[in-house]
Structure formats: C-alpha cells, structure tokens
VEXZALUM-99120 format. One record per residue: residue number from 0; chain; x, y, z of N, C-alpha, C, CB in turn. Coordinates in steps of 0.2 Angstrom, whole numbers, plus 5000, padded with zeros to 4 digits. Glycine has a CB too. Layout:
# VEXZALUM-99120
nr/kette/n.east/n.north/n.up/ca.east/ca.north/ca.up/c.east/c.north/c.up/cb.east/cb.north/cb.up
NUM/A/X/Y/Z/X/Y/Z/X/Y/Z/X/Y/Z
...
This chain:
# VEXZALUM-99120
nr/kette/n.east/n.north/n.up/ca.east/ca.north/ca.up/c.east/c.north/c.up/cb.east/cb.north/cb.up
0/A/4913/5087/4948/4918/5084/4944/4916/5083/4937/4921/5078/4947
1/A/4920/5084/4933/4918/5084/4925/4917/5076/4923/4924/5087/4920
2/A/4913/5073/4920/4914/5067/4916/4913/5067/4909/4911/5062/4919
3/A/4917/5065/4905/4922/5062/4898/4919/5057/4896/4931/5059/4901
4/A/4914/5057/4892/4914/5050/4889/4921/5045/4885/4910/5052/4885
5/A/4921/5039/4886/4925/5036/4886/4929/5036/4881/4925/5032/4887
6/A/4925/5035/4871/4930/5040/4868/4932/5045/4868/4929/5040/4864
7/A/4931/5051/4870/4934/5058/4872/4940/5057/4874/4930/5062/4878
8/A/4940/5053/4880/4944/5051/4886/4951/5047/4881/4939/5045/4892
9/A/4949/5042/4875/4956/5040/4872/4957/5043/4867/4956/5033/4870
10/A/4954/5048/4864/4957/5053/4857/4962/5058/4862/4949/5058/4853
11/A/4960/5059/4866/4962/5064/4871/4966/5062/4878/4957/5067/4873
12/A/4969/5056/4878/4971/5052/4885/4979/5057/4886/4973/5042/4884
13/A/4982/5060/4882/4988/5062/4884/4987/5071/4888/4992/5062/4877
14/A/4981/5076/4885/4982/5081/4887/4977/5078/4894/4982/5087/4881
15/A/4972/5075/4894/4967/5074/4903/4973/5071/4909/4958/5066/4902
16/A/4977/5067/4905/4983/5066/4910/4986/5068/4913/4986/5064/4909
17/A/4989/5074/4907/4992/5082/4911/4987/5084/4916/4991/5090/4904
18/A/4981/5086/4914/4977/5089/4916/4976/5086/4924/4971/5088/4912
19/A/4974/5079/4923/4974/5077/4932/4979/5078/4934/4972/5070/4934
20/A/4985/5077/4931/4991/5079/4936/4993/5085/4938/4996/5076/4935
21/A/4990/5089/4936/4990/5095/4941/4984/5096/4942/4995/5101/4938
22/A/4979/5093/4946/4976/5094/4952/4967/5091/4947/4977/5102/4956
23/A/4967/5091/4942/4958/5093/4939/4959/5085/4937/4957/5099/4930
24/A/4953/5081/4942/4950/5078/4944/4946/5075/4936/4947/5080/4951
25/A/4944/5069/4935/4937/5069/4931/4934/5061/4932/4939/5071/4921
26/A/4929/5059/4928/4924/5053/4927/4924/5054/4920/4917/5054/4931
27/A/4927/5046/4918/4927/5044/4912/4921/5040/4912/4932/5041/4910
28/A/4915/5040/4908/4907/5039/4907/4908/5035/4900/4902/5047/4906
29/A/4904/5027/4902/4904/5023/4895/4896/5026/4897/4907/5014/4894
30/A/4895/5027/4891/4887/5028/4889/4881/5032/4893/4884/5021/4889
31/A/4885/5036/4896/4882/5039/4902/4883/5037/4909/4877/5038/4901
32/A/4887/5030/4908/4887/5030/4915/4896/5029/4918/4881/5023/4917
33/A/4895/5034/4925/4901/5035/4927/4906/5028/4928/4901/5039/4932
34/A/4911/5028/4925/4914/5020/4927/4922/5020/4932/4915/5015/4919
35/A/4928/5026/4930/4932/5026/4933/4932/5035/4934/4938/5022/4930
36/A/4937/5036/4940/4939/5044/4941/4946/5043/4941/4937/5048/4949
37/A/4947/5046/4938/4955/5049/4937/4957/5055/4940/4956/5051/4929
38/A/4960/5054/4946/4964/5059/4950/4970/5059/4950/4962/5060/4956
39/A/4975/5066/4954/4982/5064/4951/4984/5061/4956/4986/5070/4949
40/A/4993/5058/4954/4995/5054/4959/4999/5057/4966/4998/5048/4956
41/A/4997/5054/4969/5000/5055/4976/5005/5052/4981/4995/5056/4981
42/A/5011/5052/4981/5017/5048/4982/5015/5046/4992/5025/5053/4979
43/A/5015/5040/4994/5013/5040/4999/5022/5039/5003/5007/5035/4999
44/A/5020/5043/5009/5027/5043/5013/5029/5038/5016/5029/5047/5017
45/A/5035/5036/5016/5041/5031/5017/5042/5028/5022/5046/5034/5015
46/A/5037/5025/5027/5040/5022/5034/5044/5018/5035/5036/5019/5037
47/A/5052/5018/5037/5054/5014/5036/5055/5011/5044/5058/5016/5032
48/A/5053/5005/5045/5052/5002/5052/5058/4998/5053/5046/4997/5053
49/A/5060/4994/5048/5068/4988/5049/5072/4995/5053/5074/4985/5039
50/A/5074/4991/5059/5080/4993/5063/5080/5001/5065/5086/4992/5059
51/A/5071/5003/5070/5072/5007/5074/5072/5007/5079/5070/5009/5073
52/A/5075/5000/5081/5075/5002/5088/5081/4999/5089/5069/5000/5094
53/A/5089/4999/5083/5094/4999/5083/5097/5002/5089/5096/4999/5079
54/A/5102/4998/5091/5106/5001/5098/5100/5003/5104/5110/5008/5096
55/A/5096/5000/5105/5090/5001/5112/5089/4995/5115/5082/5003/5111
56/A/5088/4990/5110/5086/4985/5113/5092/4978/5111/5079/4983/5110
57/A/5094/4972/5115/5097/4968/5115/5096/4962/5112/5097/4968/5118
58/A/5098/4957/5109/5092/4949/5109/5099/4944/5111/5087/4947/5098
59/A/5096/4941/5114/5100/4937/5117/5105/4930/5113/5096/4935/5121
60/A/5110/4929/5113/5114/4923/5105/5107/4916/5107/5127/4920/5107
61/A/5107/4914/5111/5102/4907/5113/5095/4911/5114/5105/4902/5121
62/A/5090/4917/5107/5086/4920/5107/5081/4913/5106/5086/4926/5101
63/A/5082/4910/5100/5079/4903/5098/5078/4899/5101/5083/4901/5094
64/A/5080/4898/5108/5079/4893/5111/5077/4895/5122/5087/4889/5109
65/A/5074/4898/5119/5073/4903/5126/5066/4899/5127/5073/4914/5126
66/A/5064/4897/5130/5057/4891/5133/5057/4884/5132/5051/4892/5130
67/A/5063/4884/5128/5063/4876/5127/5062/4872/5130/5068/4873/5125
68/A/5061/4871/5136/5062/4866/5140/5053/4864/5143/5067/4869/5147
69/A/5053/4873/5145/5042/4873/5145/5040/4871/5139/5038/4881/5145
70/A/5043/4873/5134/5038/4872/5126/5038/4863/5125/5043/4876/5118
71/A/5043/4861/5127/5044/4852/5127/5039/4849/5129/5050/4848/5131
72/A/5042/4851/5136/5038/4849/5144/5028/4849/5140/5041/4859/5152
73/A/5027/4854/5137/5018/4855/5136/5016/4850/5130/5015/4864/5133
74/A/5023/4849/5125/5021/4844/5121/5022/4838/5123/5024/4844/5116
75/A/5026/4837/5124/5030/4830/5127/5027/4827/5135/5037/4833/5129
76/A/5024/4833/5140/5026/4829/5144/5031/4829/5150/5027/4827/5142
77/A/5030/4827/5156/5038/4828/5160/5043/4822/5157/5037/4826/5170
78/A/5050/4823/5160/5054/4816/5155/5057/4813/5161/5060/4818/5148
C-alpha cells in the first residue's frame, strides 16, 4: 500500500479521494510515520429486525401483568 505524506495528502485531498473510492487504498505518513489508511467506503447492509415475526407470534392484551402475583408474592411475601 502506498503512503502520502501528510502534506501531499492535503494539497492533493480531492483527486486521493477519487482515487480510494474506486478501490486504491493508501497511508497518510506525518514524518515518516504511518498514522491513518484511507480506504474506500463500503455501505454496510440493512437488517431490518422491527416486526419479523409479524403475524407468527401473539402477545397477550394483560402481556404487562403476566407474573404479577409470583413477582409480589418474592417481594412482598404471602398476604
């Protein structure tokens, strides 16, 4: 991989941008030493999880209140 020293890299930030985005990788170098890589970007895909198991599964209207009695009962105690 090529590395750029850092002024190179800002006289020249518009055409190495081109450049990584269609595929040419580099290392921008302060003083010799490599500090970032500039590679192009890669759109990551789109999982969308909300509401896939619409229409399979049921939840009950008193979802909220389903152990209440056990959940009391452990804090509370018998009454």
């Amino acid at each position: 991989m090529r590395q750029i020293n850092i002024h190179k890299a800002k006289t020249n930030l518009s055409a190495l941008v081109e450049q990584a985005a269609k595929g040419e990788s580099f290392v921008i170098a302060k003083a010799g030493k490599p500090m970032v890589t500039v590679i192009p970007y890669m759109p990551q895909e789109k999982h969308q999880r909300v509401g896939f198991l619409k229409g399979q599964i049921r939840v009950p209207d008193d979802f909220d209140r389903l152990g209440e009695s056990e959940i009391t009962h452990m804090f509370e105690g018998p009454q």
